[in-house]
C-alpha positions in Angstrom: 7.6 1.8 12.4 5.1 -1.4 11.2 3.3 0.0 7.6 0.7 -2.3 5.7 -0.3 -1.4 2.4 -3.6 -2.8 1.5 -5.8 -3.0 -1.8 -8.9 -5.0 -2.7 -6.8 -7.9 -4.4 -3.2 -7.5 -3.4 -1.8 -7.5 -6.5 -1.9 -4.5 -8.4 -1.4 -1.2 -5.9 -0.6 -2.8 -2.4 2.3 -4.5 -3.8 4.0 -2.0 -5.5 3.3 0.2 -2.4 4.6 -2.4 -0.2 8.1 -2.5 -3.0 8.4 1.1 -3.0 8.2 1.8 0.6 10.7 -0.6 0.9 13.5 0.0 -0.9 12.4 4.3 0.2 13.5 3.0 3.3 16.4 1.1 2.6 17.6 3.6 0.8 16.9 6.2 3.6 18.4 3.9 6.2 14.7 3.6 8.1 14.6 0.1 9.8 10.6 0.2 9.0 8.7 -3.1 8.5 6.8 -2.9 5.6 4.2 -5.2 4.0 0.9 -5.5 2.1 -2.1 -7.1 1.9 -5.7 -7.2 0.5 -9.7 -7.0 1.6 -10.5 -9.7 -0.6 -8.6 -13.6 -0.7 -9.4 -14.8 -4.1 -5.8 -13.7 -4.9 -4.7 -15.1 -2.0 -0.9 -16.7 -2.3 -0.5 -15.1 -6.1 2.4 -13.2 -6.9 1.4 -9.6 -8.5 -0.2 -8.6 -11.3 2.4 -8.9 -14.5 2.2 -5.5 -15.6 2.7 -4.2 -11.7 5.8 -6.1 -11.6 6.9 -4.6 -15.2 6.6 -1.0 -14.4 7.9 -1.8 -11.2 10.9 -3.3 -12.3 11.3 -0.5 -15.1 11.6 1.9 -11.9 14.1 -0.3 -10.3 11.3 -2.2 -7.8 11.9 -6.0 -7.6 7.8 -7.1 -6.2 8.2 -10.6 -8.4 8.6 -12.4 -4.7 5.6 -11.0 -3.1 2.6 -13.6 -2.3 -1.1 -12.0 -1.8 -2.7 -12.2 1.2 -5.8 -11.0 2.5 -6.0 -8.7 5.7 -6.7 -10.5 9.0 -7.6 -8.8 12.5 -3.8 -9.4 14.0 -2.4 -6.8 11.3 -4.2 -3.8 13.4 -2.3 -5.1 16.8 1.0 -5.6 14.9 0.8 -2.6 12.5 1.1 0.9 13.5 -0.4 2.1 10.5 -2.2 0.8 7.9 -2.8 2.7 4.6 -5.8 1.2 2.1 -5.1 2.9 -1.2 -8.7 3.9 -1.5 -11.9 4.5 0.4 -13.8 1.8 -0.7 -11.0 -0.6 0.7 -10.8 1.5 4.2 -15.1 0.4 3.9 -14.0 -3.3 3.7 -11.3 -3.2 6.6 -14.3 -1.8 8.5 -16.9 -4.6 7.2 -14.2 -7.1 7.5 -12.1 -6.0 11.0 -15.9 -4.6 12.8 -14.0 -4.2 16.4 -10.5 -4.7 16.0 -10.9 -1.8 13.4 -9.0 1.3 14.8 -9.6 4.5 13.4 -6.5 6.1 14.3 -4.2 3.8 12.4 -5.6 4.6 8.9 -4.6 6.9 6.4 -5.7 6.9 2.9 -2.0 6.6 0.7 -2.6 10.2 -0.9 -3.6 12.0 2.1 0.1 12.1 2.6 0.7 14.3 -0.6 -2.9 15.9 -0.6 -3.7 16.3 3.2 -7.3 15.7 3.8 -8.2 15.0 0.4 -9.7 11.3 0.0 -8.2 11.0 -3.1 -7.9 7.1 -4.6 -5.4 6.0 -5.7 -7.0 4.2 -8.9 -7.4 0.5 -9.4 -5.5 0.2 -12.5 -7.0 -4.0 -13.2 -8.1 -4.6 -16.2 -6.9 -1.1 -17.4 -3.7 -0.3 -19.9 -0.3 -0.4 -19.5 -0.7 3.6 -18.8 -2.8 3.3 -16.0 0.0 1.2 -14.2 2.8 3.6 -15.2 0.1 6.5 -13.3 -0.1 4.1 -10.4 3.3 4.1 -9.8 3.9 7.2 -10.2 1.1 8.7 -7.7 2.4 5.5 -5.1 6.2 6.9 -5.7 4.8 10.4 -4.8 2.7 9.2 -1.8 5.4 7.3 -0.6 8.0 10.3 -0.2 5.6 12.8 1.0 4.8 9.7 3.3 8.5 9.1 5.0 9.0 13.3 5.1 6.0 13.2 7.7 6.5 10.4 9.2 10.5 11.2 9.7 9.7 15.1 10.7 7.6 14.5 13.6 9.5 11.5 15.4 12.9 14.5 15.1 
């Protein structure tokens, strides 16, 4: 299984999506490749944001090596899903990917806990230290209920 993570800059929710999901599946012995990116390239080639990194390390999470990079067509031919944290940023992919854009590869990250929701995850830049910790916490969620479905129908 091929999972990008993407947000508008790639360096608040997408990364600690992307370090979450990863060590999920190390942990769960799940040889899944797992990566992130975002709609938008002024970030391109930064690490996180600071405080993503901090609440991510608190929770055990190393993202510190992780470079930003925007989403390109390729990543819906080498993917086999790709999860936008939000509805606006499932818009861009569209804007951005026009026909190399494939429906059936996307799912919002909190339709996994919510089915059929829509719910954002929300962009926590610019915002306090809190709003990170919240992030986390709803990507942790998303990312559990994420591996249970993913895992129940492949048994």
């Amino acid at each position: 299984m091929k999972i990008l993570m993407v947000c508008l800059g790639n360096i608040c929710r997408s990364p600690i999506a992307e370090g979450i999901m990863k060590k999920k599946c190390e942990e769960a012995g799940l040889d899944w490749e797992i990566d992130s990116a975002g709609t938008l390239d002024y970030h391109e080639g930064s690490a996180p944001h600071i405080m993503s990194q901090a609440i991510s390390k608190l929770n055990g999470v190393d993202i510190s090596k992780q470079k930003s990079r925007p989403i390109v067509k390729e990543d819906f031919t080498h993917f086999d899903l790709i999860i936008p944290m939000a509805i606006d940023v499932a818009t861009q992919m569209q804007y951005i990917l026009k026909d190399t854009y494939d429906a059936d590869k996307v799912q919002l990250l909190l339709n996994y806990p919510f089915p059929g929701t829509g719910i954002d995850v929300p962009d926590p830049w610019g915002k306090t230290e809190a709003a990170f910790h919240e992030v986390y916490d709803l990507i942790d969620h998303a990312c559990d209920a994420m591996i249970k479905e993913l895992t129940s129908t492949k048994q």
